[in-house]
C-alpha positions in Angstrom: -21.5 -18.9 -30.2 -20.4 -15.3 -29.4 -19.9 -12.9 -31.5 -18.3 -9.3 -31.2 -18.3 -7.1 -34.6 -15.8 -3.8 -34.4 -15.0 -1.7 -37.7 -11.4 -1.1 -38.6 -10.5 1.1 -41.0 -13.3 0.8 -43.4 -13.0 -2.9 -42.4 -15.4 -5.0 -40.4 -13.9 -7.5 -38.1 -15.8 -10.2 -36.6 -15.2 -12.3 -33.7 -16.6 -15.1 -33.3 -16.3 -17.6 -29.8 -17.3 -21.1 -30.4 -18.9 -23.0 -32.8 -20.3 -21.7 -36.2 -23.0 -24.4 -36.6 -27.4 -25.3 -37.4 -27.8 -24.1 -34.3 -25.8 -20.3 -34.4 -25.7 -20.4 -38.1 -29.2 -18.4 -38.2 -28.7 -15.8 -35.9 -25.6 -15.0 -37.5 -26.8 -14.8 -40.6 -29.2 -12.4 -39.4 -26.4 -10.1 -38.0 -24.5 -10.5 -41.5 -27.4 -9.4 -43.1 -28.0 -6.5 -41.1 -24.0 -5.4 -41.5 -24.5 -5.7 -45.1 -27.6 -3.6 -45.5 -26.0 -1.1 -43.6 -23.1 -0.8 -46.5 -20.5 -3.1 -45.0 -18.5 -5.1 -47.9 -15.5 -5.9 -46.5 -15.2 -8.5 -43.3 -12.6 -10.1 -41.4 -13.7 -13.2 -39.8 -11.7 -13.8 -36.8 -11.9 -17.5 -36.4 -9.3 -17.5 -33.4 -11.7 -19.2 -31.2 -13.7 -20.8 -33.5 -13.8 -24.6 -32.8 -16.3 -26.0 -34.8 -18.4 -25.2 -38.3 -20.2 -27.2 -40.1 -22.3 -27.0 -43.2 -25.0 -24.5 -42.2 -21.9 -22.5 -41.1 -19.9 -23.3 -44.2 -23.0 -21.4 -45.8 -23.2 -18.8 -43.8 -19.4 -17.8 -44.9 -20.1 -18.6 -48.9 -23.2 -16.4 -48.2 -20.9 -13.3 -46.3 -18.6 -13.9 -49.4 -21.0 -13.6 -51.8 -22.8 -10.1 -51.2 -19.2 -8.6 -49.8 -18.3 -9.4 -53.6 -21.5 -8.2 -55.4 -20.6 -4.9 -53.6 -16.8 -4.7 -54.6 -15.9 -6.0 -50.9 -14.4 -9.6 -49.9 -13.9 -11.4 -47.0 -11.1 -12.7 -45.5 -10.3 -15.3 -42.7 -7.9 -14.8 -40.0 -6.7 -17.3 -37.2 -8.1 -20.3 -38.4 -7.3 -23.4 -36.5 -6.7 -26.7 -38.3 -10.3 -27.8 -37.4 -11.7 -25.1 -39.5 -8.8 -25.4 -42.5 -9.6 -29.0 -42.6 -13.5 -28.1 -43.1 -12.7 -25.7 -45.6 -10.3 -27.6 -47.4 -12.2 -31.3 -47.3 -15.1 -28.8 -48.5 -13.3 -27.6 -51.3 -14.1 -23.4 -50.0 -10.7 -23.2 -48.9 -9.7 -21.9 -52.2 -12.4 -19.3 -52.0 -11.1 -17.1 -48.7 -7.7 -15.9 -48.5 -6.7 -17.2 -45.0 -4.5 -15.3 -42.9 -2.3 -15.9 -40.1 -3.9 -12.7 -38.1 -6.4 -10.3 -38.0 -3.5 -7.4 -38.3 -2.1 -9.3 -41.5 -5.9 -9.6 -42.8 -6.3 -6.1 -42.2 -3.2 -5.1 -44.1 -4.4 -6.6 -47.0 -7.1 -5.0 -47.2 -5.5 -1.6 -47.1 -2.9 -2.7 -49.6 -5.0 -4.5 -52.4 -8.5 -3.4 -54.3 -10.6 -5.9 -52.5 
């Protein structure tokens, strides 16, 4: 998987380029962790071109979401295809991102809510 990180606005936006799985879960959990020692609390995942996830990367988004809210942030998912809205929904997460329909519309609601 590839994945390109940018900050927005107070906002960090990650990109991420194939499949969010046991095998990329780890280094990007790594990366996560290093984002949210450095202070970060509020992500958007772009999941544009993300094809696949499965459980270790269903974890590795509960885990994002879960210090980004211990540290008044939140994490929101932009561009999901219906591969990853099925995983989220069959896993019951869905309910526990706000998905949007673009990373400019995830943005927004950053900037016009407290996350």
């Amino acid at each position: 998987m590839d994945i390109a990180i940018e900050e927005t606005g107070g906002v960090t936006v990650i990109h991420l380029n194939g499949s969010l799985d046991a095998r990329s879960g780890p280094g990007f959990r790594d990366q996560l962790s290093k984002l949210i020692a450095g202070g970060a609390n509020r992500f958007v995942v772009d999941a544009a071109q993300l094809r696949f996830v499965d459980s270790i990367g269903l974890g590795t988004l509960i885990y994002l979401r879960r210090f980004a809210r211990q540290s008044n942030g939140d994490v929101r998912i932009a561009c999901a295809g219906h591969e990853v809205v099925d995983v989220l929904d069959i896993s019951g997460f869905i309910t526990l991102f706000e998905l949007l329909p673009d990373v400019p519309s995830a943005l927004a609601r950053f900037h016009s809510s407290a996350a």
